[in-house]
C-alpha positions as CSV (number, residue, x, y, z in Angstrom):
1,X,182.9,51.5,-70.5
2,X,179.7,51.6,-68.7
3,X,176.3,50.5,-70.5
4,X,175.2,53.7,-71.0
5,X,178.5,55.3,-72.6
6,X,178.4,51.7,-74.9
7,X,174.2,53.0,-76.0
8,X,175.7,56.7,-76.1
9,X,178.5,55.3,-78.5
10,X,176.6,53.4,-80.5
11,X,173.9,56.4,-81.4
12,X,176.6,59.3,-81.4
13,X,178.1,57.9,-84.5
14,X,175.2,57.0,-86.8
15,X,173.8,60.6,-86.2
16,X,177.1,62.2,-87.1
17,X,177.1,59.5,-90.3
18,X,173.9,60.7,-90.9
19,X,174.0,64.2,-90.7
20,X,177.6,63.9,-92.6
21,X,176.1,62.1,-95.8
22,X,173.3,65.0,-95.4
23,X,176.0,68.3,-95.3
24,X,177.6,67.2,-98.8
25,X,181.1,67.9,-97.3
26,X,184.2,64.9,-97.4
27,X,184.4,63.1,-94.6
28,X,187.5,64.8,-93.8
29,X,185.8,67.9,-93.8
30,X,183.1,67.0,-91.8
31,X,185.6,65.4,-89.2
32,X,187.5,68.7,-88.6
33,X,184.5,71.2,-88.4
34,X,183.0,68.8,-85.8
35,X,186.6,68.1,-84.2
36,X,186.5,64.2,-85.0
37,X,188.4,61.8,-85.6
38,X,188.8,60.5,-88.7
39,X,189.7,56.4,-88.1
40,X,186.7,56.1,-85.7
41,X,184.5,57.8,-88.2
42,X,185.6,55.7,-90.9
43,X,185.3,52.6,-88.6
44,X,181.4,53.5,-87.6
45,X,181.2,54.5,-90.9
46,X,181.5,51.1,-92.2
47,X,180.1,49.1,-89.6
48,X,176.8,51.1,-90.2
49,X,177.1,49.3,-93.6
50,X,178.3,45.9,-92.7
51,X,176.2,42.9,-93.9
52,X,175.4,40.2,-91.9
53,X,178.6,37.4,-91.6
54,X,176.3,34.5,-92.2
55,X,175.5,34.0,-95.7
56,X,172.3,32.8,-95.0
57,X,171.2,36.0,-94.0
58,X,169.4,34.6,-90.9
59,X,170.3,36.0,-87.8
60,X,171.6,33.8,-84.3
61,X,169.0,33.3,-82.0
62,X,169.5,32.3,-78.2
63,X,166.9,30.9,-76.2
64,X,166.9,31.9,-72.7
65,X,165.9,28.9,-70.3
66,X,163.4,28.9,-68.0
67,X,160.7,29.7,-71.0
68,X,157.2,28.8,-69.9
69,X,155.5,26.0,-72.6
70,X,152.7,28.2,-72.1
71,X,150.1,29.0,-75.4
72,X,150.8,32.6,-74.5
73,X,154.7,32.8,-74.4
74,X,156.0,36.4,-75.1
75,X,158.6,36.3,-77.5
76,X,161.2,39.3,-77.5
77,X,164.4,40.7,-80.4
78,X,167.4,42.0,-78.9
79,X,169.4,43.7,-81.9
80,X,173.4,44.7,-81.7
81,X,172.8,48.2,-81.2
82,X,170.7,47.5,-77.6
83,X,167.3,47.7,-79.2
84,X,164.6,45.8,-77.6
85,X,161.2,44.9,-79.1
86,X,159.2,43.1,-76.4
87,X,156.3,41.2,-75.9
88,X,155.7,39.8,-78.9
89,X,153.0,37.5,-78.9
90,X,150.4,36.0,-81.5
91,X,147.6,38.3,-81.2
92,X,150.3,41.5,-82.3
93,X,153.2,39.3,-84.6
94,X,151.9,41.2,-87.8
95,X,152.6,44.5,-86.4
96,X,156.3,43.4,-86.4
97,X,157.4,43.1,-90.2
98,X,156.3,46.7,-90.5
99,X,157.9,48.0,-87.1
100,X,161.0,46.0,-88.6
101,X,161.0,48.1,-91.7
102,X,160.2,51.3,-90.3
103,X,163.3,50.6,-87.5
104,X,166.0,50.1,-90.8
């Protein structure tokens, strides 16, 4: 599977989840009138809903080398689903709780 069908995966099924929990219909019935199948809907279903694994709640984080020591390093999140937020750096770090929030 190519990047791009992964990123087309991985925002086909929360939309169908969504629109799903939206229609009022049983998952069954949703499946059929939009010819899916069941077990992967299920499976998305309750991945959307997963909690984290660590019981700490606090999520892995990898440090690429080759990071500058520089005042002015630009920090970056990579989430599960291929999301990015980039260039975070001191001067913009308070936008990011809310863009967090808004994002969930």
């Amino acid at each position: 599977m190519t990047a791009l069908e992964k990123i087309q995966v991985r925002t086909f099924w929360p939309i169908h989840i969504e629109h799903w929990q939206a229609s009022g219909q049983s998952q069954a019935a949703y499946c059929r009138q939009h010819d899916l199948c069941p077990q992967k809907f299920n499976y998305w279903k309750r991945k959307s809903t997963a909690k984290p694994t660590d019981p700490s709640g606090f999520a892995h984080i990898r440090v690429d080398e080759g990071i500058s020591s520089s005042p002015a390093i630009r920090l970056s999140l990579r989430f599960n689903d291929g999301t990015r937020l980039e260039g975070i750096t001191q001067g913009n770090i308070q936008f990011i709780q809310p863009l967090l929030e808004l994002l969930r």
